[in-house]
C-alpha positions in Angstrom: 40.5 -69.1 37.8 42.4 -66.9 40.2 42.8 -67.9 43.6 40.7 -66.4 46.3 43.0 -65.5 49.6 43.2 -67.1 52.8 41.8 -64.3 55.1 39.1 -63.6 53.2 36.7 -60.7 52.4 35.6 -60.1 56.0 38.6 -59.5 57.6 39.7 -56.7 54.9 35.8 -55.2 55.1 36.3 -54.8 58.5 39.4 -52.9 58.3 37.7 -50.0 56.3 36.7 -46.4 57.3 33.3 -45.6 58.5 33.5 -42.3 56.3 32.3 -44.7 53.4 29.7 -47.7 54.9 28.6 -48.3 51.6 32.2 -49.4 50.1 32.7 -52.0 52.2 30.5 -54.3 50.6 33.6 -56.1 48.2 32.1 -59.0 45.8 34.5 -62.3 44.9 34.2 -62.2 41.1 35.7 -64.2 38.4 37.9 -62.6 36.1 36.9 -64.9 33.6 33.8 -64.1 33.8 34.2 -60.3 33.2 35.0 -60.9 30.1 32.0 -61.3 27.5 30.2 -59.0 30.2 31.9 -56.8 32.6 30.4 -54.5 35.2 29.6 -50.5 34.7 31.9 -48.4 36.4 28.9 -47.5 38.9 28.1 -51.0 39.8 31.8 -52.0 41.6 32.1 -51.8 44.9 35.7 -50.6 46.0 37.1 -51.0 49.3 38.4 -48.1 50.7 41.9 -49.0 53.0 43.5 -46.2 55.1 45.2 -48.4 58.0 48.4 -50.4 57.8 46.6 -53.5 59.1 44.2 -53.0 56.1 47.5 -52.2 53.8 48.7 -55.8 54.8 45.8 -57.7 53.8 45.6 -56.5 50.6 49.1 -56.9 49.6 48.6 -60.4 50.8 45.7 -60.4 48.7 47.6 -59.1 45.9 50.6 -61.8 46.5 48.3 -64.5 46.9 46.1 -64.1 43.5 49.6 -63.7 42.2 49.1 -60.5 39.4 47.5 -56.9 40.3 46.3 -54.0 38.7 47.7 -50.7 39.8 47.1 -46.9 39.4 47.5 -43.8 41.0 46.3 -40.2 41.6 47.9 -37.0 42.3 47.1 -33.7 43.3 48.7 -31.9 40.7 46.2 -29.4 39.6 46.0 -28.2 42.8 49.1 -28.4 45.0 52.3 -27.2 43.9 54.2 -30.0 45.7 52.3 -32.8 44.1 52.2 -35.8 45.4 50.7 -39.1 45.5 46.9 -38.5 46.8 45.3 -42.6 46.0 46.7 -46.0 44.9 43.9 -48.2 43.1 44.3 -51.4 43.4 42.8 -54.4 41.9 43.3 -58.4 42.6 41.1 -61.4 42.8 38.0 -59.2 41.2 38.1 -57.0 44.3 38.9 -53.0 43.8 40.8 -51.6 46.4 41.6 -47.7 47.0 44.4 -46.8 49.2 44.7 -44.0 51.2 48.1 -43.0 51.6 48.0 -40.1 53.2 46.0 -41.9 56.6 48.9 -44.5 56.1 52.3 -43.9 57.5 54.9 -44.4 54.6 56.8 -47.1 55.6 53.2 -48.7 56.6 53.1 -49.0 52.7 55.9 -51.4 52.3 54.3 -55.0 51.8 52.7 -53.2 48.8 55.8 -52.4 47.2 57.7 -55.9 48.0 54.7 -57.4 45.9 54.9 -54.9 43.0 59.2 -55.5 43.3 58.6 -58.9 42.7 58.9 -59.8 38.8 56.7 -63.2 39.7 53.5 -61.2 40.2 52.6 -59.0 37.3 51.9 -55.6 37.7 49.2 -54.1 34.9 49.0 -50.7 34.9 47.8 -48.5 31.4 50.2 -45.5 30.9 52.6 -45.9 33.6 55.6 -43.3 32.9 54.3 -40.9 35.6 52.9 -43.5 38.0 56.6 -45.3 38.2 58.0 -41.8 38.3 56.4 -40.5 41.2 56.3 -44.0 43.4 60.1 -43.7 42.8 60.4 -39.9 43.8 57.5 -40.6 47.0 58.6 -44.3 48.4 61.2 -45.8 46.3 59.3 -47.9 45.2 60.6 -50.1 42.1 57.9 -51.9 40.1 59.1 -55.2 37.5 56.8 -57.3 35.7 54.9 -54.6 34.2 52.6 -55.3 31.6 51.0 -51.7 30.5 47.9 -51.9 28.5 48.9 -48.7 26.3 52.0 -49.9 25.4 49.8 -52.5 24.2 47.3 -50.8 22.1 50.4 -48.7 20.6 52.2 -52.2 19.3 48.9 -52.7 17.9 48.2 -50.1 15.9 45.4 -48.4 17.3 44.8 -44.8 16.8 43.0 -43.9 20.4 45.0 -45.5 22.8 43.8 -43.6 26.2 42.4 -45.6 29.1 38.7 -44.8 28.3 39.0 -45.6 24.2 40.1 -48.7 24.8 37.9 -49.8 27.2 34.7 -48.8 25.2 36.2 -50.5 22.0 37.5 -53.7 23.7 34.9 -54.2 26.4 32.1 -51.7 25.8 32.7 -49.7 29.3 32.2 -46.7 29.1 33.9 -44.2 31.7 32.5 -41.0 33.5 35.5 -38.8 33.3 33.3 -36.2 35.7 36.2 -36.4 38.3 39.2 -35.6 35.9 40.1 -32.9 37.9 39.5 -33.6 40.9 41.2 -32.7 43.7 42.1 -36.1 45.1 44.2 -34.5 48.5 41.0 -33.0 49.7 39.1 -35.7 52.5 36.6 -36.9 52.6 35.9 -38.4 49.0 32.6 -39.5 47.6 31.3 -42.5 47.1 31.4 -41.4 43.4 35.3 -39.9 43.2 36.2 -43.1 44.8 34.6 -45.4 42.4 36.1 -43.1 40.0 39.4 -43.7 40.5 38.6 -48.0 40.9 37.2 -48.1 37.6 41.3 -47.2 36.3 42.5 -50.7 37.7 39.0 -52.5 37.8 39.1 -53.6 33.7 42.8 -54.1 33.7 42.9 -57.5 33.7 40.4 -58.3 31.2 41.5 -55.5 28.8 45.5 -57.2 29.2 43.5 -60.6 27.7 42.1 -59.1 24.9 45.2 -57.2 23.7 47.8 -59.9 24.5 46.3 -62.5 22.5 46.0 -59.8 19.5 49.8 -58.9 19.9 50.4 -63.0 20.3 48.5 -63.5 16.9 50.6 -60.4 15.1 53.8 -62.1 16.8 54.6 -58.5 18.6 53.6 -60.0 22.6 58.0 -60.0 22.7 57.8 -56.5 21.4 55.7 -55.3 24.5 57.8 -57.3 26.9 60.9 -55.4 25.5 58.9 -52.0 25.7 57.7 -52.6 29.8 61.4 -54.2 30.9 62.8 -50.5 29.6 59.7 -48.5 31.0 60.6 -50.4 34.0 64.0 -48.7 34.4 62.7 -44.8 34.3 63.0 -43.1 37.5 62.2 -39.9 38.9 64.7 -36.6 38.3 64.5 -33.4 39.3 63.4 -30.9 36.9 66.8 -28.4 36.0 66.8 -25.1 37.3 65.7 -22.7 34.2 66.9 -19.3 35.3 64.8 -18.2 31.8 61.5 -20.0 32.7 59.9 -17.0 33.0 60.4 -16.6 28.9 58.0 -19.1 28.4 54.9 -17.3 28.7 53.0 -16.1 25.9 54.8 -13.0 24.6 57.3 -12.7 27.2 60.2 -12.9 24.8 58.9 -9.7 23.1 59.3 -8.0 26.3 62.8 -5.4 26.7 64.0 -3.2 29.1 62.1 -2.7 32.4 59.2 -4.4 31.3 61.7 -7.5 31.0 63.0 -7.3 34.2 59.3 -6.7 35.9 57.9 -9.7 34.5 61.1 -11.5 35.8 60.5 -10.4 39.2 56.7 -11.1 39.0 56.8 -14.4 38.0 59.6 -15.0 40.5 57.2 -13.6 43.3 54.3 -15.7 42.2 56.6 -19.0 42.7 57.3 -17.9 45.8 54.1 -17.5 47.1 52.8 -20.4 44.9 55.4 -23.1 46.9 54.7 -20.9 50.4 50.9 -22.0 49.8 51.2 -25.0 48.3 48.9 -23.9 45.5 49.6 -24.2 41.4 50.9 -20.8 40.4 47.9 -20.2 38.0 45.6 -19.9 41.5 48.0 -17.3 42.5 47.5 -15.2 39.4 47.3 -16.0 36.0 50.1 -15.3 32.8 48.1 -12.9 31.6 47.7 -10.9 34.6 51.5 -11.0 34.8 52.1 -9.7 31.5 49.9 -6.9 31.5 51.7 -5.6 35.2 54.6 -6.0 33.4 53.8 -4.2 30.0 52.0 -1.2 32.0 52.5 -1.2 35.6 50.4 0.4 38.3 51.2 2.9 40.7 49.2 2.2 43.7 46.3 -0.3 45.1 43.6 1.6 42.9 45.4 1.2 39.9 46.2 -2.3 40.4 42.7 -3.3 41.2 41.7 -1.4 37.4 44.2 -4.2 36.2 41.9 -7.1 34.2 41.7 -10.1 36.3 42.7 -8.8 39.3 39.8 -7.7 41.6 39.9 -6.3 45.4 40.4 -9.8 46.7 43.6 -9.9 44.8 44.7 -6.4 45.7 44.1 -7.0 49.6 46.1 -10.2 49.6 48.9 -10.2 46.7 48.5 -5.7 46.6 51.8 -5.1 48.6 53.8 -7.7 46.5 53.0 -6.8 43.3 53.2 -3.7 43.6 56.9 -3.9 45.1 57.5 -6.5 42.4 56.8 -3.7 39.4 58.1 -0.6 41.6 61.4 -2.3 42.7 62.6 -5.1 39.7 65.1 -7.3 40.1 67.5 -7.4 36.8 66.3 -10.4 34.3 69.4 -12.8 33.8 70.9 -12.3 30.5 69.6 -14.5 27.6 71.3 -17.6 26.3 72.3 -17.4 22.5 71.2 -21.2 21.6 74.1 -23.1 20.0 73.1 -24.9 17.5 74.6 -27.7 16.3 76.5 -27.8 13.1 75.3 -29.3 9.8 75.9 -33.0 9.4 77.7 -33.4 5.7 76.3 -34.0 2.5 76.2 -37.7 2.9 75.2 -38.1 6.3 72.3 -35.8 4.8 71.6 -38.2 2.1 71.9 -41.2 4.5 69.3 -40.2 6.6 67.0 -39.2 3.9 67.3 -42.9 2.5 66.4 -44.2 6.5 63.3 -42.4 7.2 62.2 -43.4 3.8 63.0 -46.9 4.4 61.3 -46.0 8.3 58.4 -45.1 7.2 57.4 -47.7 4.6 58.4 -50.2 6.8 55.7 -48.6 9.9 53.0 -48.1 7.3 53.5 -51.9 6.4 53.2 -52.9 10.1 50.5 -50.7 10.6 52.2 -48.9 13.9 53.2 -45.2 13.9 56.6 -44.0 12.8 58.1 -42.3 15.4 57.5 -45.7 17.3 59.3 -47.9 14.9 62.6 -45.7 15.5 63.2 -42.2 16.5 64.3 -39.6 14.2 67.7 -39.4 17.0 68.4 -42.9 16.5 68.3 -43.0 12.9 70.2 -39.8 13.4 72.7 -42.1 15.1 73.1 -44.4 12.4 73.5 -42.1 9.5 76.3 -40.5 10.9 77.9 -44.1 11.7 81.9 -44.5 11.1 83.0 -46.5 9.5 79.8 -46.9 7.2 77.8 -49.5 9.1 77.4 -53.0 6.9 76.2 -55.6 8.9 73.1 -55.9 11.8 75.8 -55.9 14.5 76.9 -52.6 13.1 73.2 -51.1 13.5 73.1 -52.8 17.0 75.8 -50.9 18.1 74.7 -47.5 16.6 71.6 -47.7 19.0 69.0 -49.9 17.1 67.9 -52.9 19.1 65.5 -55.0 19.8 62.4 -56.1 18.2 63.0 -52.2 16.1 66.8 -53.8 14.8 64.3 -57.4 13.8 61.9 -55.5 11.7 64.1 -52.6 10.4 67.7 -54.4 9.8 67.6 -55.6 6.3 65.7 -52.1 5.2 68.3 -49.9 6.8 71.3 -52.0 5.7 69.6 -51.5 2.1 69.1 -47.7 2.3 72.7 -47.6 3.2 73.9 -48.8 0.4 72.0 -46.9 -1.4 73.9 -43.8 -0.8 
């Protein structure tokens, strides 16, 4: 049974905003017991924390029960500078939502020295853009991860989304109604907000059902390989693509003038897109931008004629787009893709014989192939020189890990085959 903390529920429940009266009312509850029946989404009771003192207390809280359950929301769909809008929370059976943008940043600290510390497990489900962007927004470096779809794909399971599993392991079902909500906006409802505690709320129960499967199958190793190297991923800048503009539908059909217009329009559209703060597609849409490019208006009345763009549009964006599709700026050049050359005849035949002896081997564990090994890494091995003849070989080629346990022998044996 987990441990309850020191300071109690009261102290915490005090801390809360009066926005949300109703949240405040946090219930003790034994993980244990949420097992054979856990509680709908719409019966929890989260606590809603957006003061430092409040942000202390439950990273005691989290440090004192020893393991936590951790998520995240963005703004995504509706910002263009993204960023991290709620942090869920869940520890001793209580459901915590953090407010980070009431909370100064480096007010948010004790939270991150409890999920640095490797002691105190960290369950999250899916947690590749969560770790990303808690690196990019506070540093924030997370060990002792255990993530629940990780899990379910070490298992085998076809569905392996938050909401599949939780209806096939623990029949709770989720309202996805908020999917798209726009979490920066203030104040939330009572239902957004238990929402987003319903991500961390089942964690715990859903890590004891699927660890005990992977400890039956022998794979629990396998998953602790798979969250110490999902530990390691941080946050990089996306590269500067002077062509990104090429990526919408049809553009690379596009010549000439009508090349360069579409150029300049998209270019304008980021622009005011990052001046907002707004996702391009509220600025105006691909479509829009293609069809001022393939056939571009004149004047105001011939822009508003334009599908999709109305008199709103042509009194706030008119003087723009209009300039963009008059005046172009010169499209860069496009890049002839190098391609790499052929691998030979045997490397050919090598890897033919690999993803053979791949694939038999994930349809005998049940697990998807691309899992088992990458095409890249048995790639890698193929081309291997000298031939590779022993485990250590395959090791060194970029195999590893529970993958060089289950596919060693089989590889070494598809070599030789060649």
């Amino acid at each position: 049974m987990l441990k309850v903390a020191p300071h109690g529920n009261i102290v915490v429940t005090a801390m809360l905003h009066q926005k949300y009266p109703r949240l405040t009312d946090a219930a003790i509850v034994d993980p244990a017991a949420l097992l054979p029946s856990p509680p709908m989404p719409e019966e929890l009771r989260p606590e809603w924390i957006d003061s430092a003192e409040g942000l202390r207390l439950t990273a005691d809280l989290c440090a004192a029960d020893g393991f936590l359950a951790l998520d995240t929301e963005a703004d995504s769909m509706h910002s263009y500078f993204h960023k991290v809008c709620l942090i869920q929370v869940t520890a001793d059976g209580r459901h915590m939502v953090i407010d980070p943008l009431a909370i100064a940043a480096d007010d948010l600290d004790p939270l991150w020295r409890v999920v640095e510390d490797p002691a105190v497990p960290v369950l999250m489900h899916g947690a590749d853009y969560d770790i990303r962007v808690l690196d990019r927004d506070y540093g924030a470096r997370i060990h002792g991860l255990q993530d629940t779809q990780i899990m379910a794909q070490l298992l085998g399971e076809e569905k392996t989304g938050l909401a599949a599993l939780l209806e096939k392991e623990l029949s709770v079902h989720l309202d996805k109604r908020h999917q798209r909500a726009d979490w920066g906006r203030r104040p939330l409802t009572r239902s957004q907000v238990t929402y987003a505690a319903a991500d961390t709320a089942y964690l715990g129960a859903l890590v004891e059902r699927l660890r005990g499967r992977l400890e039956e199958l022998g794979r629990w190793s396998w998953a602790v390989e798979e969250f110490q190297s999902l530990e390691q991923v941080r946050y990089a800048a996306p590269a500067v693509d002077p062509l990104v503009f090429e990526r919408i539908k049809g553009a690379r059909a596009l010549r000439g003038a009508a090349r360069d217009r579409l150029f300049t329009l998209h270019a304008w559209r980021e622009h005011t897109s990052q001046t907002l703060d707004v996702p391009p597609f509220k600025v105006l849409g691909n479509r829009q931008l293609m069809l001022l490019a393939e056939d571009p208006p004149e004047d105001p009345a011939a822009l508003g004629e334009v599908e999709g763009i109305g008199p709103r549009a042509v009194h706030r964006w008119g003087r723009g787009l209009l300039k963009a599709v008059g005046d172009p700026h010169r499209a860069p050049d496009r890049i002839r893709p190098q391609r790499p050359p052929n691998p030979p005849p045997e490397v050919r035949r090598r890897l033919k014989n690999l993803m053979a002896a791949r694939d038999a081997v994930a349809k005998d564990l049940g697990l998807q192939e691309g899992l088992v090994c990458s095409r890249s890494c048995a790639e890698a091995v193929a081309a291997g020189r000298p031939r590779l003849r022993s485990v250590g070989d395959l090791a060194a080629a970029g195999l590893r890990g529970w993958r060089l346990h289950v596919l060693g022998e089989a590889f070494l044996t598809a070599l030789d085959e060649d």
